[in-house]
C-alpha positions as CSV (number, residue, x, y, z in Angstrom):
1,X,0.0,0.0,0.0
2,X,1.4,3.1,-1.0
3,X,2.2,5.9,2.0
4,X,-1.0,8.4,0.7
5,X,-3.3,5.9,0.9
6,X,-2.5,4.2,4.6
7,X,-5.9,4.9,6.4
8,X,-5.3,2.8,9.0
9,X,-2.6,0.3,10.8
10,X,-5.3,-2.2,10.9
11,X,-6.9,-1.6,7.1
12,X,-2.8,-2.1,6.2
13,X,-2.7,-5.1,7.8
14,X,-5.9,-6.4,6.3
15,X,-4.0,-5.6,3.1
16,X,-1.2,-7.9,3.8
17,X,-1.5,-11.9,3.8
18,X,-2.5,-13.5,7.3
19,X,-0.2,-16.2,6.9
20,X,2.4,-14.6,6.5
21,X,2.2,-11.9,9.3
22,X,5.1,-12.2,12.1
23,X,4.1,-11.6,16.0
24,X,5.0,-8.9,18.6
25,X,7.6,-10.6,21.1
26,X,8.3,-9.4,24.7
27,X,9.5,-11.1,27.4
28,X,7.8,-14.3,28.3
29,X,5.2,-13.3,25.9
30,X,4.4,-12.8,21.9
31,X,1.0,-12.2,20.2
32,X,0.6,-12.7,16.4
33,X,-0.3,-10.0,14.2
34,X,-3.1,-11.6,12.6
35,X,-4.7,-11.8,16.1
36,X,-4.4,-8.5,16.2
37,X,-6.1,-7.6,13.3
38,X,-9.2,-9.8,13.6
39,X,-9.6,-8.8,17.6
40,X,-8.6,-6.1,20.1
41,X,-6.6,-6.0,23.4
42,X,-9.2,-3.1,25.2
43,X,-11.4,-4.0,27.6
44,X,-15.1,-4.1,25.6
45,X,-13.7,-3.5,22.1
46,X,-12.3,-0.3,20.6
47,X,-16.1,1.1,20.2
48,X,-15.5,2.6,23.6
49,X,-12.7,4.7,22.2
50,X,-14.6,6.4,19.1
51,X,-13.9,9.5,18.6
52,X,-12.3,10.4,21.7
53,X,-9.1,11.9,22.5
54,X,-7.2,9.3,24.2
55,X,-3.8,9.0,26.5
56,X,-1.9,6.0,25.9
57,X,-0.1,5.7,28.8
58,X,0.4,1.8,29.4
59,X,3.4,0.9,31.2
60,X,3.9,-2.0,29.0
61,X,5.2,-2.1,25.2
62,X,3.5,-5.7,24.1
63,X,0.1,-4.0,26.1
64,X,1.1,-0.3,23.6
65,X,1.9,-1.9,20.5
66,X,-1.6,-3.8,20.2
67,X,-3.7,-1.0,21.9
68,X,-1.9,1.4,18.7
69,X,-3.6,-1.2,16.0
70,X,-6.9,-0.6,18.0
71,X,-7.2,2.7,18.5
72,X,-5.6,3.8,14.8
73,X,-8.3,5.0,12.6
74,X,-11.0,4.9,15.8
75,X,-10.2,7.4,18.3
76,X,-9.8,11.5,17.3
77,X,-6.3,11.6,18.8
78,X,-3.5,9.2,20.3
79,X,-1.0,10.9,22.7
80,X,1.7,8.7,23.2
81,X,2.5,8.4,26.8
82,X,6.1,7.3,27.7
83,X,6.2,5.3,31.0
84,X,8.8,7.8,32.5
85,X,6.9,11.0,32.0
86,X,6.3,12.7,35.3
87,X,2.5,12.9,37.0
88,X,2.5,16.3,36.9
89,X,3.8,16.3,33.5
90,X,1.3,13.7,32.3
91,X,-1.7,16.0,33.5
92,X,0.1,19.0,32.0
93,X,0.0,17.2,28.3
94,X,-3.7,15.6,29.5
95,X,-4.8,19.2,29.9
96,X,-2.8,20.6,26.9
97,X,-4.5,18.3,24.1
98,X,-8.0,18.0,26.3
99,X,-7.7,14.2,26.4
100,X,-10.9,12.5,27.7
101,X,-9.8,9.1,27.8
102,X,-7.3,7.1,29.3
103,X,-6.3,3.7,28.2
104,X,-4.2,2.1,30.3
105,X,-2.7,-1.6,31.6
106,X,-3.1,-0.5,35.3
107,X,-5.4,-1.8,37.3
108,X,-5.4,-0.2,40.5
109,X,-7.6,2.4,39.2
110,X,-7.7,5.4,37.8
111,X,-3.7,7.4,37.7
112,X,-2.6,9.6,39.7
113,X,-3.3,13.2,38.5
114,X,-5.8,11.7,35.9
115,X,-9.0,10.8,38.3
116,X,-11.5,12.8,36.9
117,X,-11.2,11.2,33.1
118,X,-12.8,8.1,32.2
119,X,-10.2,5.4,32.0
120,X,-10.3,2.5,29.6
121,X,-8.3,-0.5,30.2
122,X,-6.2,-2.5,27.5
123,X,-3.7,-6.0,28.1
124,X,-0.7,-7.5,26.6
125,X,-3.6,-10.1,25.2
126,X,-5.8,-10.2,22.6
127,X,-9.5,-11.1,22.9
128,X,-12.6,-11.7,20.7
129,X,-13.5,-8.5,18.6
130,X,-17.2,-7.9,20.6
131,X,-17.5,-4.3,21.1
132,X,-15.2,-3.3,17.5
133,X,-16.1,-0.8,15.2
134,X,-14.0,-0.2,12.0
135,X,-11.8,2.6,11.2
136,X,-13.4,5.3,9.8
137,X,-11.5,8.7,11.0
138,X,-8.0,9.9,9.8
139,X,-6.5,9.4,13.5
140,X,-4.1,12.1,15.1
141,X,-0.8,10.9,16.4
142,X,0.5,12.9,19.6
143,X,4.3,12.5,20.2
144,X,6.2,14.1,23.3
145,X,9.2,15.2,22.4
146,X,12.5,15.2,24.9
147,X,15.8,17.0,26.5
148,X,13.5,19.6,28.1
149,X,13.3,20.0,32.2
150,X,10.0,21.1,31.7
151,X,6.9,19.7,30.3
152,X,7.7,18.3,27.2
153,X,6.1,19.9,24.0
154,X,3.6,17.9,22.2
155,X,3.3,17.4,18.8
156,X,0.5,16.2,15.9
157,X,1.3,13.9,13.4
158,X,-0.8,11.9,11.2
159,X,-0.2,7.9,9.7
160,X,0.9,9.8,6.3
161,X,3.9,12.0,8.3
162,X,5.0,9.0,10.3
163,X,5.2,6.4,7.7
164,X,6.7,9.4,4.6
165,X,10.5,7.8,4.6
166,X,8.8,3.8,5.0
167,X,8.8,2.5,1.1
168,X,6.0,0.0,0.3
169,X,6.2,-3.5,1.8
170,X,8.0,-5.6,-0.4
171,X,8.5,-9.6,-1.2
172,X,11.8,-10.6,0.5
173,X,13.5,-13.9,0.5
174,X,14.3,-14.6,4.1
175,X,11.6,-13.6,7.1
176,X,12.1,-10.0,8.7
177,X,12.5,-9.8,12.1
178,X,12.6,-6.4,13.5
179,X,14.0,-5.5,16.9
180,X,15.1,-1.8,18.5
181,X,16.4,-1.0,22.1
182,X,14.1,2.0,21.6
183,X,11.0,2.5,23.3
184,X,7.9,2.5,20.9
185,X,6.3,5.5,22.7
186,X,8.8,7.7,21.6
187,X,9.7,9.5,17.7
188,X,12.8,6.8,17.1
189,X,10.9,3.4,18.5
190,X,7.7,4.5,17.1
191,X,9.6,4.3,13.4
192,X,11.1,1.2,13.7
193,X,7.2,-0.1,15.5
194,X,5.5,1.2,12.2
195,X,7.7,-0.4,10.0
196,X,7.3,-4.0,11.1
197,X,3.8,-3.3,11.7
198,X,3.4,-2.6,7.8
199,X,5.1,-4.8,6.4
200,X,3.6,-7.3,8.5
201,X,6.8,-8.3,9.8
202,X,8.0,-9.5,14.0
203,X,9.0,-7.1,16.2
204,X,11.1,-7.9,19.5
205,X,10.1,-5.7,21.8
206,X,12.6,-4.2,24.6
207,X,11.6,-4.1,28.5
208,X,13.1,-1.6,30.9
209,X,13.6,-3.5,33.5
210,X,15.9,-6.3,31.2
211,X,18.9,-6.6,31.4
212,X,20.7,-5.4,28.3
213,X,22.5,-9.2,28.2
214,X,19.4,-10.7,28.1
215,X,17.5,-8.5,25.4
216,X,20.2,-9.4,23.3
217,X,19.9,-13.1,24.2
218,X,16.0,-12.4,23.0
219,X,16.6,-10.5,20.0
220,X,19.5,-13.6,19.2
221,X,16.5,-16.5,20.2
222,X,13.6,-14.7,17.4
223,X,16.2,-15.1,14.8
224,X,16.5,-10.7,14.9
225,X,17.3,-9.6,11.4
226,X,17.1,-5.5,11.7
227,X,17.6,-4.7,14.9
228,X,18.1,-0.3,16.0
229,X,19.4,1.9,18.4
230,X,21.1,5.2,19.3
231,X,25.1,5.0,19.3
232,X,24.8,5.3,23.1
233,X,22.5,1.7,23.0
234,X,24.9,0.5,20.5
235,X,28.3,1.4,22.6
236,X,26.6,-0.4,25.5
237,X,25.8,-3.3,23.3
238,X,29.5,-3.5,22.4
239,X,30.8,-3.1,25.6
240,X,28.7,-6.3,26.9
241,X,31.1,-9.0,25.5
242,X,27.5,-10.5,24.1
243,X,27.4,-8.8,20.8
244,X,28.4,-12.2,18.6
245,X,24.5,-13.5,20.0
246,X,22.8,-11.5,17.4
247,X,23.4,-11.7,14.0
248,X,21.2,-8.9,11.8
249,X,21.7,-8.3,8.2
250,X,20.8,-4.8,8.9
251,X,21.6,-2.1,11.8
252,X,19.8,1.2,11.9
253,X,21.7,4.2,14.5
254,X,19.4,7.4,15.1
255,X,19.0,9.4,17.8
256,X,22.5,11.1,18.4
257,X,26.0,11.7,16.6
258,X,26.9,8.6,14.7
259,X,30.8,9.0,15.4
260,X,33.0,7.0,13.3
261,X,34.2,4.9,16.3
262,X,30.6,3.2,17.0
263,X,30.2,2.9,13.1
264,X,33.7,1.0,12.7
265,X,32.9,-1.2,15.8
266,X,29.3,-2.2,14.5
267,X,31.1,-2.7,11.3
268,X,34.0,-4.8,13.3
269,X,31.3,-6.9,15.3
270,X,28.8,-7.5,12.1
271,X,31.0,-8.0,8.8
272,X,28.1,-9.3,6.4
273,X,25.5,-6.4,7.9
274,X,24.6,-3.4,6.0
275,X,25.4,-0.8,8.4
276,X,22.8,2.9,8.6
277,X,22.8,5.9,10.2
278,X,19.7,8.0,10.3
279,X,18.7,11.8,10.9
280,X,15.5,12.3,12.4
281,X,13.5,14.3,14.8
282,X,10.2,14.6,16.6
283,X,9.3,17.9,15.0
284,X,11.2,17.0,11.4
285,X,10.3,13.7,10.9
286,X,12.9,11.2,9.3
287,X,15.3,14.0,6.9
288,X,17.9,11.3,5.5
289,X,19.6,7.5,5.8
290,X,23.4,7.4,5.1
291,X,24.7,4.1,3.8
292,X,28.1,4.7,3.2
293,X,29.6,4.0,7.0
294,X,31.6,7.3,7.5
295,X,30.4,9.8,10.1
296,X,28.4,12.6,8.9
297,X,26.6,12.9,5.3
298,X,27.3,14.3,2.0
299,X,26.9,18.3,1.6
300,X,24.9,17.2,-1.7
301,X,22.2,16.6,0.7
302,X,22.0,20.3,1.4
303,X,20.1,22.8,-0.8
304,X,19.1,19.5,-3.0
305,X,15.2,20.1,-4.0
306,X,15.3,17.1,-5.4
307,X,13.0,14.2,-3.7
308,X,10.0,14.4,-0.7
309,X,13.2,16.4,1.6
310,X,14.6,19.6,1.4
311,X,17.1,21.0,3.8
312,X,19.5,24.1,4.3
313,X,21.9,25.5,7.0
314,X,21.1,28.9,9.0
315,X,23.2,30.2,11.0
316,X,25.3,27.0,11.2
317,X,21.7,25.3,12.4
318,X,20.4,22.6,10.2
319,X,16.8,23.2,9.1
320,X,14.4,20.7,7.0
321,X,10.6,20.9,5.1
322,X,9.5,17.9,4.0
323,X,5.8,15.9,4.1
324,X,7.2,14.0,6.8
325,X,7.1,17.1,10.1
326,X,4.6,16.9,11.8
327,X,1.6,19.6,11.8
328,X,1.7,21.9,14.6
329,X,2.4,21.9,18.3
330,X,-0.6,21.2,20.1
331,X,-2.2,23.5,22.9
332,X,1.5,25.7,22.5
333,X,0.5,29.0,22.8
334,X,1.6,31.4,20.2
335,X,4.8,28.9,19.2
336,X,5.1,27.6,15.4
337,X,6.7,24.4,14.8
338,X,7.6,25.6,10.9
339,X,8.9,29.2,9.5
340,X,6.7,30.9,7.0
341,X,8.4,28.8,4.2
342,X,7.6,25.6,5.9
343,X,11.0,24.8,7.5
344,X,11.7,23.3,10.9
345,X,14.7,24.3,12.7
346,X,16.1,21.5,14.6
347,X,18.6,22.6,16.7
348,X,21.3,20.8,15.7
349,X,24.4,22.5,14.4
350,X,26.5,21.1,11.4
351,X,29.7,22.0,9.8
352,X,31.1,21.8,6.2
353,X,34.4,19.7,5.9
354,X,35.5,18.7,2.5
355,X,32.6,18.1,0.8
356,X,30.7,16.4,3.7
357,X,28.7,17.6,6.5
358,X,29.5,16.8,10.4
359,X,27.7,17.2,12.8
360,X,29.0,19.4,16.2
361,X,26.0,19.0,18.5
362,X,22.7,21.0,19.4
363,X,22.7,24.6,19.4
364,X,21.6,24.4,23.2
365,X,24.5,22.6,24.4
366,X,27.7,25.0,24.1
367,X,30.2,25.7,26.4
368,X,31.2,29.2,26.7
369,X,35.1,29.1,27.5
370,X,35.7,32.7,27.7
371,X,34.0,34.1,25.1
372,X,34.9,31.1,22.5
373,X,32.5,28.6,21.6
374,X,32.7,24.6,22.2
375,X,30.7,21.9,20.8
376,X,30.9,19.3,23.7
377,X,30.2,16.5,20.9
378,X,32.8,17.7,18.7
379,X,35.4,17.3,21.6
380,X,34.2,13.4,22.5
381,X,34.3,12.4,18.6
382,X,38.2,13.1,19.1
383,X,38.4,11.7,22.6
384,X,36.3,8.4,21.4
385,X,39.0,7.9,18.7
386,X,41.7,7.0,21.2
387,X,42.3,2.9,21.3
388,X,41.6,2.8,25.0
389,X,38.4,5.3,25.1
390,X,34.7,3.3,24.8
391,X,33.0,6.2,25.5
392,X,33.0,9.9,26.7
393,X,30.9,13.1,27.7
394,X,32.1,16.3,27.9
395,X,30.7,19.1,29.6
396,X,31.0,22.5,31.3
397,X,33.2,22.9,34.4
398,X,32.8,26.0,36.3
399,X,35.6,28.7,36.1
400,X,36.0,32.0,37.9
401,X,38.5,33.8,35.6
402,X,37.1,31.8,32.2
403,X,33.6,31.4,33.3
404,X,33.5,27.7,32.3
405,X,36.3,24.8,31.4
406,X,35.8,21.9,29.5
407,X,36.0,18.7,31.2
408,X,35.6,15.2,30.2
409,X,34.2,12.4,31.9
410,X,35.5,9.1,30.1
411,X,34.7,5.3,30.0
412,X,37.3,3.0,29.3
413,X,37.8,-0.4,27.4
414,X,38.5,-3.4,29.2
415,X,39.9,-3.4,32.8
416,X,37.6,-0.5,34.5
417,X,39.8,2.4,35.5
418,X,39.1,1.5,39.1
419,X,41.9,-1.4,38.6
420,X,44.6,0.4,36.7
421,X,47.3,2.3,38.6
422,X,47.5,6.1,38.9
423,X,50.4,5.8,36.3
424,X,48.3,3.9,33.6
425,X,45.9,6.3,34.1
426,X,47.6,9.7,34.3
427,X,49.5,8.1,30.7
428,X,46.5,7.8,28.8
429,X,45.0,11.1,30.4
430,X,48.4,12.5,29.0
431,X,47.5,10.7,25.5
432,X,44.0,11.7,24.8
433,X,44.8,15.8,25.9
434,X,47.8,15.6,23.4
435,X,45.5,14.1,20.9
436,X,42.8,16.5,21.6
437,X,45.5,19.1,21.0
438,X,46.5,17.9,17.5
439,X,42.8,18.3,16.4
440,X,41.2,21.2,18.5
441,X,41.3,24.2,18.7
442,X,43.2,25.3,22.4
443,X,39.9,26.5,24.3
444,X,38.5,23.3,23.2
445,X,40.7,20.7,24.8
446,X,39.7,19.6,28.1
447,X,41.5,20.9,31.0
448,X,39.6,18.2,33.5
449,X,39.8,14.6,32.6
450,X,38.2,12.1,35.1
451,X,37.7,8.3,34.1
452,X,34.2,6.6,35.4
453,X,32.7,3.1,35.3
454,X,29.6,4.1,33.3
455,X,27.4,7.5,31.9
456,X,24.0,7.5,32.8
457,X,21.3,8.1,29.3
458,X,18.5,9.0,29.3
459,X,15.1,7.2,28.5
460,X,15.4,7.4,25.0
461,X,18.6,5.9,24.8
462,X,20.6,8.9,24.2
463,X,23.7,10.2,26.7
464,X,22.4,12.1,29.5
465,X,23.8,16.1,28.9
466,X,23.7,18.9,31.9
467,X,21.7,20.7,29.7
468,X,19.1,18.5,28.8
């Protein structure tokens, strides 16, 4: 089915053959597709949810991912509730949208901040299709988006936005088993979730409370064969020792800076994969894929009107229109998601090198060193390089004479730094500040290096910045 005419995830799926239609797998647990389409996992059908503006807000994925074919093409709106969103951010974005229905996997009531709406309750199950009505309304999708300390902005898509960069379903040889780290309540999961679910394809599902060993152990056990992630997922993977379990023929990275470290390590750990990185956003929807394995992506890509994506650089900030942003912000006050000529800003800085485009980090996130301007990620792409660095986060330190200092926090390979004498260390702090001097500019080399066992991320997979 072509992207303009997707009504519906369940008239898409009714499109495909039942036979051939793979399952949703979490742990302990996996439902079939095809049960999917000919029932409903809400309690009394999905009649209950016509025309209303609903909150998803399960705390399960398996309970989410079934309740999303239900309520597509049935209910008004769908605002996507990730599990980690605060109560009093919840009824912020409740209030924001005017929800006036709750579907939920809880069943010890109503949730907290949420009383006075009806709640509707839906399981990691499907039953008997009592109660159903068919898809008749062009649904709206409501995604939160993140890095914020504040209530995070909400944001209207529609089937046709989400599924612009996800090609017709087409006949392949071997099955396809999908399978993301990501969580399918947010932009990045919600991709990868939309493209099994059209093409009728399994989906391995991730769990927060897993262990990451054991995920991959999952992923490994349903045969994964496109499995996705952010480089921060991906590093972790790597670092496990349990990479060789899983053995894809395709690996998707989205979310952050694809530095050319992570790339050459999936490369290193999957020699027969075909290896992507991909820009996307919330607000901007999927902009590009690069297939070529080096960091960055070509400056043809930029003022190219050519095909559903445009895209320029102001002001050093990388800036897209396509059919794939979403609408509007909804119940923002005053605040447009595109300019006049239909682009969306997102934030994210880039740089011309030779013909190719890098990218530095998010406009939001410089360090002010005196007056002089640093990029935190540009610093830890030349940190990461070095043979004994896994990973690294650099940040402000405050300074009273320069206002701020850049320091580094660093994961290292192997034996944690915890077992390594002070002289190992204080030899490869001395190696990555003199190779931090060969590349960088002076104000940009970090004048505090301290070695940790582990950076915390964030929900969505992504490191966790001061400034986010």
């Amino acid at each position: 089915m072509p992207p303009s005419n997707r009504t519906s995830l369940r008239q898409a799926l009714s499109d495909l053959a039942p036979q051939a239609l793979g399952a949703f797998v979490d742990v302990g647990a996996s439902v079939n597709l095809a049960d999917a389409l000919g029932g409903t996992n809400l309690a009394g059908g999905n009649a209950g949810a016509a025309g209303r503006r609903v909150l998803l807000a399960a705390d399960g994925q398996l309970a989410s991912a079934l309740a999303l074919i239900a309520l597509d093409g049935v209910a008004k709106d769908i605002v996507l509730c990730p599990p980690d969103l605060s109560v009093e951010h919840r009824a912020v974005i409740a209030a924001r949208v005017g929800v006036d229905l709750v579907v939920t996997d809880h069943a010890e009531g109503p949730l907290r901040g949420l009383h006075e709406i009806e709640h509707l309750r839906c399981f990691p199950a499907i039953t008997a299709d009592a109660g159903n009505v068919a898809p008749a309304v062009a649904t709206n999708w409501v995604l939160l988006t993140s890095g914020t300390s504040g209530p995070p902005k909400a944001v209207r898509h529609t089937l046709s936005t989400l599924t612009g960069a996800i090609a017709a379903p087409a006949a392949t040889a071997e099955p396809v088993v999908w399978s993301t780290f990501y969580d399918i309540r947010r932009y990045g999961g919600l991709q990868i979730y939309l493209r099994a679910v059209l093409g009728g394809h399994s989906l391995v599902l991730s769990n927060a409370p897993e262990a990451l060993v054991d995920f991959l152990a999952r992923a490994a056990a349903a045969s994964a064969t496109h499995v996705t992630g952010t480089p921060s997922h991906w590093r972790s993977a790597l670092m496990t020792g349990s990479i060789g379990v899983i053995a894809p023929r395709y690996v998707r990275l989205s979310g952050e800076i694809a530095g050319q470290v992570v790339l050459d390590g999936l490369r290193a750990a999957f020699p027969a994969a075909r290896i992507v990185h991909a820009f996307a956003s919330t607000e901007a929807g999927v902009a590009f894929e690069v297939t070529d394995e080096r960091e960055g992506f070509p400056a043809s890509y930029i003022g190219n009107d050519v095909g559903p994506v445009f895209m320029r650089v102001a002001e050093g900030s990388l800036q897209i229109r396509s059919n794939r942003t979403a609408h509007e912000y909804v119940g923002e006050s005053g605040e447009a998601l595109r300019d006049a000529e239909g682009y969306v800003d997102t934030g994210d800085m880039v740089e011309l090198r030779a013909e190719r485009c890098f990218f530095t980090g998010r406009r939001g996130g410089i360090i002010n060193v005196g007056g002089a301007k640093v990029h935190p990620e540009e610093v830890e792409a030349v940190i990461n390089r070095h043979a004994e660095v896994q990973i690294s986060l650099v940040k402000a330190r405050s300074n009273p004479i320069m206002g701020a200092i850049v320091a580094a926090e660093i994961v290292l390979k192997g034996a944690p730094a915890a077992s390594r004498s002070s002289e190992q260390l204080d030899a490869i702090r001395t190696e990555i500040t003199t190779l931090c001097q060969a590349e960088l500019a002076s104000h940009k080399v970090p004048l505090s290096i301290r070695f940790v066992a582990g950076l915390p991320t964030t929900p969505s997979g992504k490191l966790a910045r001061p400034n986010a």
